[in-house]
C-alpha positions in Angstrom: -29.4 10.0 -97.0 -26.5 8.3 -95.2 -25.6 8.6 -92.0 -22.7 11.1 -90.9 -19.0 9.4 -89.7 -18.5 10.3 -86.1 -14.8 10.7 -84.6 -14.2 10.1 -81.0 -13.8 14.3 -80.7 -17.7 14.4 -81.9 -18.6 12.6 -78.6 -16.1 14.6 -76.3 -19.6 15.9 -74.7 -21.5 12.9 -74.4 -19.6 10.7 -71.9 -22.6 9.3 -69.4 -25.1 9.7 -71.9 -26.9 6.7 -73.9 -26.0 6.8 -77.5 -28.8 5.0 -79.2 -30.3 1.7 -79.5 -30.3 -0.7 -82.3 -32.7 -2.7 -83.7 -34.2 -5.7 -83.2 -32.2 -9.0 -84.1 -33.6 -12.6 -84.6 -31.5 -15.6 -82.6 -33.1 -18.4 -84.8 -32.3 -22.1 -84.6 -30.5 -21.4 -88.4 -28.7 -18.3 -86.9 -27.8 -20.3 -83.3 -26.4 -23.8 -86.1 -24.5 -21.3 -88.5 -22.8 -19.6 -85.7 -22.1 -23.3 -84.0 -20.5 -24.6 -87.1 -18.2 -21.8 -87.7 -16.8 -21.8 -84.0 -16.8 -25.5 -83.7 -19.2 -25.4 -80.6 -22.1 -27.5 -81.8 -22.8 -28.3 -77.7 -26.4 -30.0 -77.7 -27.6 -27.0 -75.7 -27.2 -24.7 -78.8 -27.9 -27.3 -81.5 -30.4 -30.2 -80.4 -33.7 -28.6 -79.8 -35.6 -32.2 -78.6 -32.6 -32.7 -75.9 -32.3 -29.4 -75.1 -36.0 -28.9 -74.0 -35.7 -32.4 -72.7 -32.6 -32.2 -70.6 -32.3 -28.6 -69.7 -34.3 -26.1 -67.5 -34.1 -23.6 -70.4 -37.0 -25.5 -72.5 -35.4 -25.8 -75.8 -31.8 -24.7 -77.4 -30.3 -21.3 -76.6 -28.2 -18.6 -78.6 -24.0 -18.9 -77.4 -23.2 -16.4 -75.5 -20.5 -15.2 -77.7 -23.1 -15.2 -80.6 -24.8 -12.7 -78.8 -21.8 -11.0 -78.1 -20.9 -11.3 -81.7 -23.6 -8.7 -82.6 -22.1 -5.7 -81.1 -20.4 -4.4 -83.7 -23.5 -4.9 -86.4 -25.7 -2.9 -83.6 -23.5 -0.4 -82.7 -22.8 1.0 -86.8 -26.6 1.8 -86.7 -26.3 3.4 -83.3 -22.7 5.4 -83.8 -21.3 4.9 -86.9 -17.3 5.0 -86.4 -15.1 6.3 -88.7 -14.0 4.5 -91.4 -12.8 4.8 -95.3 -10.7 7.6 -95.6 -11.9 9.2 -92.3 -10.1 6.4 -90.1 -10.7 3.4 -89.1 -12.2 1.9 -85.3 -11.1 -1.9 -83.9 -12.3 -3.7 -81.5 -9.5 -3.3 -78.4 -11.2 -5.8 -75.4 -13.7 -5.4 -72.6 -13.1 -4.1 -69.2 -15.6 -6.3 -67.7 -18.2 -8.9 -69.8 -21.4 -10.9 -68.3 -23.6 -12.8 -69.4 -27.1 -12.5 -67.2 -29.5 -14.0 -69.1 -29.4 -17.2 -71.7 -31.2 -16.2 -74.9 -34.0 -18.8 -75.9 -33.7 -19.7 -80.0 -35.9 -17.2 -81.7 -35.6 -14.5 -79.0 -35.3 -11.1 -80.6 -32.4 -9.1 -78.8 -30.7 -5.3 -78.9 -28.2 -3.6 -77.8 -28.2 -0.1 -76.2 -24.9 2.1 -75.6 -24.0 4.8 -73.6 -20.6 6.3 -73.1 -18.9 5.6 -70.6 -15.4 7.0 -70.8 -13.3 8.7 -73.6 -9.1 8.9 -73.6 -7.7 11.2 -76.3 -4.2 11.7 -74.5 -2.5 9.4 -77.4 -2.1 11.6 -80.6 -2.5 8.1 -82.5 -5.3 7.2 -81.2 -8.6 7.5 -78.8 -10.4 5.2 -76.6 -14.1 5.0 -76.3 -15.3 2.7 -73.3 -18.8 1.8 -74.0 -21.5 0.9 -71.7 -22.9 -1.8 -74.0 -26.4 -4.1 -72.9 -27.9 -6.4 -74.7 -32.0 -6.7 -73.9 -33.8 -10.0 -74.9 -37.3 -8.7 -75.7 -40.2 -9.1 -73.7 -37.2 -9.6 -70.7 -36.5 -7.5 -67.7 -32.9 -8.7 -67.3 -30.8 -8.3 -70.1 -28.5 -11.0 -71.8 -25.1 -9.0 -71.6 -23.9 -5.9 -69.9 -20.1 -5.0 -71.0 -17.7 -2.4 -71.1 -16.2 -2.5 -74.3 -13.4 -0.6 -75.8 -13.1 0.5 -79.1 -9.8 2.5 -80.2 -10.3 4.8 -83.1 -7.3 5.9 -85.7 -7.4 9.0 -87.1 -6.3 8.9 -91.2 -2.5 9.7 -91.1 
């Protein structure tokens, strides 16, 4: 059974409430190396596990933030899928505000929960969902990320 499209007029009554959470993601050394390589930031701290537990206070390599960051979009299609196909189509239009609070060790687990923060549907063209977004590091009290991220979702013409 799939899971229903949801346009920003299906959340109209849910601004303040918490959306969902997603799963459960892996931040591996492999994961951490790939994501390195591709962005050309293969700083020791991500990469060099002996010098990272040797010459840091974190004890060993951790996940970039943007890595982390890099998830949203994966966690919240489980939590809210946007429309896309012939419904529309969602994009990714910036953050408000973006922190990281915690560093994630290599092979912590992390998710993100979303609530909804704001909704503008005074463009015809468009809508604008801000999203409360954190990202938890299991087994942590303070998360990794707390953002307010907007995502702008086209109606199909």
């Amino acid at each position: 059974m799939s899971t229903p499209i949801l346009s920003a007029a299906d959340l109209a009554d849910r601004i303040g409430e918490e959306l969902g959470v997603s799963k459960w993601y892996l931040l591996d050394q492999e994961r951490i190396d790939a994501y390195a390589k591709i962005i050309e930031d293969e700083q020791f701290i991500h990469v060099d596990p002996k010098r990272a537990r040797d010459e840091t206070p974190f004890g060993g390599t951790i996940a970039h933030g943007f890595l982390t960051m890099s998830l949203l979009s994966a966690m919240t299609y489980e939590v809210m899928p946007f429309m896309t196909g012939d419904e529309g189509m969602s994009i990714n239009y910036g953050f408000n505000k973006l922190r990281f609070i915690s560093p994630v060790p290599v092979n912590s687990r992390v998710r993100g929960r979303f609530s909804l923060l704001s909704l503008d549907q005074t463009n015809s063209d468009f809508s604008d969902l801000v999203l409360t977004s954190t990202i938890e590091i299991e087994g942590q009290t303070k998360p990794a990320m707390v953002a307010e991220w907007i995502n702008r979702q086209y109606a199909s013409k």
